[in-house]
C-alpha angles and dihedrals in degrees: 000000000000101000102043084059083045096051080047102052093043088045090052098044083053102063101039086052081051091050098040090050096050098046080083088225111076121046089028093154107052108111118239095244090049092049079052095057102042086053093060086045092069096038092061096043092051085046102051082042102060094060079057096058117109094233085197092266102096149338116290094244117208095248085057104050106027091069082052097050094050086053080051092055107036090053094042083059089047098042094039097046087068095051093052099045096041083050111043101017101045084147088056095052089047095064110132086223090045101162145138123290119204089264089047080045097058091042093046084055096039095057089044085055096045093038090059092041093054088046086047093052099041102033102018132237100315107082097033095049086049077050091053092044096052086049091055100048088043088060100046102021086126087071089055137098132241122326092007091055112111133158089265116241130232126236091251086057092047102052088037075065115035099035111019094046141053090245102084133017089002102036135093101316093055090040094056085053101042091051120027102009099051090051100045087046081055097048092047084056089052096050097039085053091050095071102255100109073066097051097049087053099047083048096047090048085047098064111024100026092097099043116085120297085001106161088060095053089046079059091061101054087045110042087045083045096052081029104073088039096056107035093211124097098204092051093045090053085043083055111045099016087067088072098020112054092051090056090048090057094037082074104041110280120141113251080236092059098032093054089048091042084061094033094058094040095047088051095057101051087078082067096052117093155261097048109008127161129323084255084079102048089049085044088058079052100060090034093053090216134120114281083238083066093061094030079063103045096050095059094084097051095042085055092046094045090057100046092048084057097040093053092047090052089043098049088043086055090050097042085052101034094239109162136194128274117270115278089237096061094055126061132246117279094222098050093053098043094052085051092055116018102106091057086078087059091092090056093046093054095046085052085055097048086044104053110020101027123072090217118133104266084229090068090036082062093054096047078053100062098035083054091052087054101051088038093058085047096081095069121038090220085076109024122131115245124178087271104058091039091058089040088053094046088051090043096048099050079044090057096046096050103088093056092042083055091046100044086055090059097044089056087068089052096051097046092051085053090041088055103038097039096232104144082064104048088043089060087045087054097038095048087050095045089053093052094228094297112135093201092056095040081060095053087052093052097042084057094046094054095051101050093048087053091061101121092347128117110248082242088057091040089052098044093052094055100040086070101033111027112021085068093067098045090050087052087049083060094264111160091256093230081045087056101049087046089054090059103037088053099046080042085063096046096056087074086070109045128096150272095040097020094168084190092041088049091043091052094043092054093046084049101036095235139132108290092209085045102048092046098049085051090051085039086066098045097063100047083101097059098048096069083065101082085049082046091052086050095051093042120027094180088080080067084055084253107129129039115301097259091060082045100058094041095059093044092046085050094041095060091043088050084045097050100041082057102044080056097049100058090035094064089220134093135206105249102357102054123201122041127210127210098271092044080056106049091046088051092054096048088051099051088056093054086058095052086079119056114236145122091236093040092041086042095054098042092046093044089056085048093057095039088044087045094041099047097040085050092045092051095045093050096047085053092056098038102103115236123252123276082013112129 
């Protein structure tokens, strides 16, 4: 059909343009709110498009796709506008009384307009009506108490914002898409395509199929493995829940678990270097440091998300006797690792330019594809032909589109707040509400960010709070890197709680279970999980800032805290089974004395450890011991 050559051809276009613009070497002129703009241009050409595309139903019917090329042409006039005049008239952007004409005023209106109804159509109502509502309190903030009280704004000021200047639709969030995250989406494409998500999952089986509950834990290697190379929680569990969540039934999981068990591991992956989501790269943003500096800090969380999730899986398959599956129905780990090892080789060497190189990450990403590509080249079975290099191209502007389309809404976001002063005022109002206690300035905030996160993408979450609420916990006297963390991780588990859990809903309908069910199950898998951005506040050095013994203490206390929890709301213990409610009880107390580092506070939790361990021991083995003249 025409436009799905069409979709392909402009996909296609996109992310050479992309490539071409991030070598650093072609395309050295173009302004960077022109490469902003052209950027939107396309993403609302692909998007537009895609509701065009015969899907092999039907036919596309006029009626269908004309409403949807006049959308294609109207934002192709407001994107492209910008470019031109950022990029040709540069005089004419540097007036001191740069704003809107009539014509600038319509176009301003109009992308605001086009940017909500692609967000509507790709991410539902949620984001664009808090859009709405931002537009609306910036307008008549002047009507509105306290700290949402502002000197109201007219139409002309707003689209002078949001659509002449780099502070709302074409500022930070859309750069950081436009840029990083676009060329490390496309990377991730590349490398999927080359064979190697296979191969993580051959060699996972491989080693943890036969131990207990081991193809969820096979799950877990997988979904935090697809995870950090797409960036998307649902299309990670599309990916690796079509062959996961069947395993984990075929030994005697629930649909409900197995399809938490996918959903918790797929959302962290967007947490997992060395990719991870678009939230870092825009982190790396606020923070004005390099994207290493967040790539490194985010080792020790990954490590600690993971583990939460491995010993709650561990401890369910002991509580319910669940085993592996038999050695003979897996492979040898040897054998698989020497096929596909070097297929790792591309990862490896993005880790390198990322951490130890001062290249731009734009052009890391690039040495990256063109790695996975020689590196296919060895075995025909992956090597890239001129098919699977245009199908990769296609794939990888399709898969970026969703943050590209978020990042444009939150733009709006960001430029009311910019305007009104909002993210100030609410830190005000945060900090006072707290009273000045950091502990419960850090419960407001947890809940914030989860309820925001009702419905809303973790780059859209973080994003949102970075403006509005971090403030307020740096001015609390939050390691400023420790405070960003604490929302982008409460920003992730969100997609996880309950009531609207978008990775819980997308598991339960792979599986066919209950969607309420299945979140509530993945809900309490990652409890765990959610003492560890306490945990970042407390102790800075999980983030690698501090000396390596302090390091290693608060991660040693940190997977004990972790595991006692996990435990405790597990209702099962390593070597001493099942847990009763004082056991419990005891279990949870002492994996919140662990959350602050501290001789008196470690020395507490570990001391409850020892007493909980010791007494339930001691009792076990006085039950067992015969009694005398027994036998």
């Amino acid at each position: 059909m025409i436009w799905k050559r069409v979709f392909t051809i402009s996909a296609v276009c996109m992310s050479l343009y992309h490539l071409a613009y991030g070598s650093g070497y072609i395309l050295t002129t173009v302004e960077d709110i022109s490469h902003r703009a052209f950027h939107l241009a396309f993403v609302f050409l692909l998007g537009f498009l895609s509701f065009m595309v015969d899907r092999g139903t039907a036919v596309v019917k006029a009626r269908d796709w004309i409403p949807n090329l006049i959308m294609i042409l109207a934002s192709l006039g407001v994107s492209l506008y910008i470019a031109v005049i950022y990029q040709f008239f540069p005089e004419y952007t540097g007036r001191p009384d740069f704003y809107p004409n009539m014509m600038e005023l319509v176009f301003g209106l109009l992308l605001m307009v086009l940017v909500l109804e692609i967000t509507r159509r790709y991410m539902g109502w949620t984001l664009p009506i808090i859009c709405i509502i931002f537009l609306v309190t910036t307008v008549f903030s002047n009507y509105l108490p306290g700290t949402f009280a502002g000197p109201g704004y007219s139409l002309s000021r707003i689209v002078n914002s949001m659509y002449l200047w780099s502070t709302g639709v074409f500022g930070i969030a859309i750069g950081v898409a436009s840029t990083y995250v676009f060329l490390f989406v496309l990377f991730a494409t590349f490398f999927a395509q080359s064979g190697a998500g296979k191969f993580v999952t051959d060699l996972a089986m491989a080693i943890v199929g036969s131990i207990r509950g081991g193809p969820a834990k096979v799950s877990i290697v997988a979904s935090g493995f697809f995870g950090t190379l797409s960036g998307s929680s649902v299309a990670n569990i599309m990916t690796t829940g079509s062959f996961s969540i069947p395993l984990m039934e075929s030994i005697g999981y629930r649909k409900a678990f197995a399809a938490a068990v996918e959903s918790v591991a797929s959302t962290g992956g967007m947490i997992m270097p060395p990719v991870m989501g678009a939230a870092a790269f825009v982190m790396a943003e606020f923070l004005e440091v390099p994207f290493a500096s967040v790539l490194k800090a985010s080792v020790i969380p990954a490590i600690l998300f993971y583990f939460a999730l491995f010993v709650a899986i561990d401890l369910e398959a002991g509580k319910t006797g669940i085993k592996g599956l038999n050695r003979e129905d897996i492979p040898d780990p040897w054998p698989v690792f020497k096929r596909g090892w070097h297929l790792l080789i591309p990862l490896a060497l993005l880790v390198y330019l990322l951490v130890w190189t001062h290249l731009s990450p734009m052009l890391d990403a690039i040495l990256g594809i063109i790695c996975v590509m020689v590196i296919s080249a060895f075995k025909k079975e992956t090597r890239f032909g001129w098919n699977k290099i245009i199908s990769a191209l296609e794939r990888g502007a399709k898969n970026a589109l969703q943050a590209s389309i978020a990042c444009g809404a939150v733009g709006i976001i960001i430029g009311c707040v910019n305007l009104t002063g909002l993210g100030v005022n609410l830190s005000d109002a945060l900090v006072s509400l707290s009273k000045g206690s950091l502990p419960i300035l850090l419960l407001i905030t947890m809940v914030v960010c989860i309820i925001l996160g009702l419905g809303m993408i973790p780059t859209v979450i973080y994003i949102t709070l970075a403006v509005l609420v971090t403030p307020a916990l740096i001015d609390a006297g939050v390691q400023k890197l420790a405070a960003h963390f604490f929302v982008f991780f409460y920003g992730i588990i969100a997609m996880i709680t309950p009531p609207v859990a978008i990775s819980s809903y997308a598991a339960a309908s792979l599986a066919g279970s209950q969607p309420m069910e299945t979140s509530l199950i993945a809900w309490r898998l990652g409890l765990p999980a959610f003492i560890l951005p306490f945990m970042f506040v407390y102790g800075p050095s999980l983030l690698m800032v501090g000396s390596f013994s302090e390091i290693m203490v608060s991660l040693t206390t940190s997977i004990v805290g972790i595991s006692t929890l996990a435990m405790s709301l597990q209702g099962y213990g390593y070597l001493i089974g099942p847990l009763n409610a004082f056991y419990r009880l005891m279990l949870f107390i002492s994996s919140i004395c662990l959350i602050k580092p501290g001789l008196i506070s470690d020395g507490l939790g570990f001391g409850i450890i020892t007493v909980v361990w010791g007494s339930s021991l001691g009792a076990k083995f006085v039950l067992k011991k015969p009694k005398r003249g027994s036998g």
